[in-house]
N, C-alpha and C positions, 0 to 999 in steps of 0.2 A: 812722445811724438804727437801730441794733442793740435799744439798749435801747426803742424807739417799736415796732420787730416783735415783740421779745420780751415787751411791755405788751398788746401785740394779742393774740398767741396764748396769755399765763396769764388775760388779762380784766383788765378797769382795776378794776370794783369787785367786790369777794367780801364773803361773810359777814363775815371779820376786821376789813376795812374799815369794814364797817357798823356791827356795831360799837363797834370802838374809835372812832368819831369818835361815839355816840352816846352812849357814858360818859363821852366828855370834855366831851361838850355839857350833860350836867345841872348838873358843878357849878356849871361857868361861867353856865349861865341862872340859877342858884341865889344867884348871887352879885353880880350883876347887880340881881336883884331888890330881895338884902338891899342892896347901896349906893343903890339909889333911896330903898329905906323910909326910910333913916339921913337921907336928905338931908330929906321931907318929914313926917315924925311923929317 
């Protein structure tokens, strides 16, 4: 359980986290959107 203490005491979510997982969420909803357009107009 080393790495599960050592996730405790740096914090499971930071700024870096937030984020990187927030710039990877545009394009992906960006893209998303465009294959739905594609399918109905």
């Amino acid at each position: 359980m080393a790495f599960a203490d050592l996730l405790e005491q740096v914090g499971s979510t930071g700024r870096f986290q937030v984020l990187h997982v927030t710039l990877l969420s545009i394009p992906i909803l960006m893209m998303a959107s465009h294959n739905l357009l594609q399918n109905f107009v």
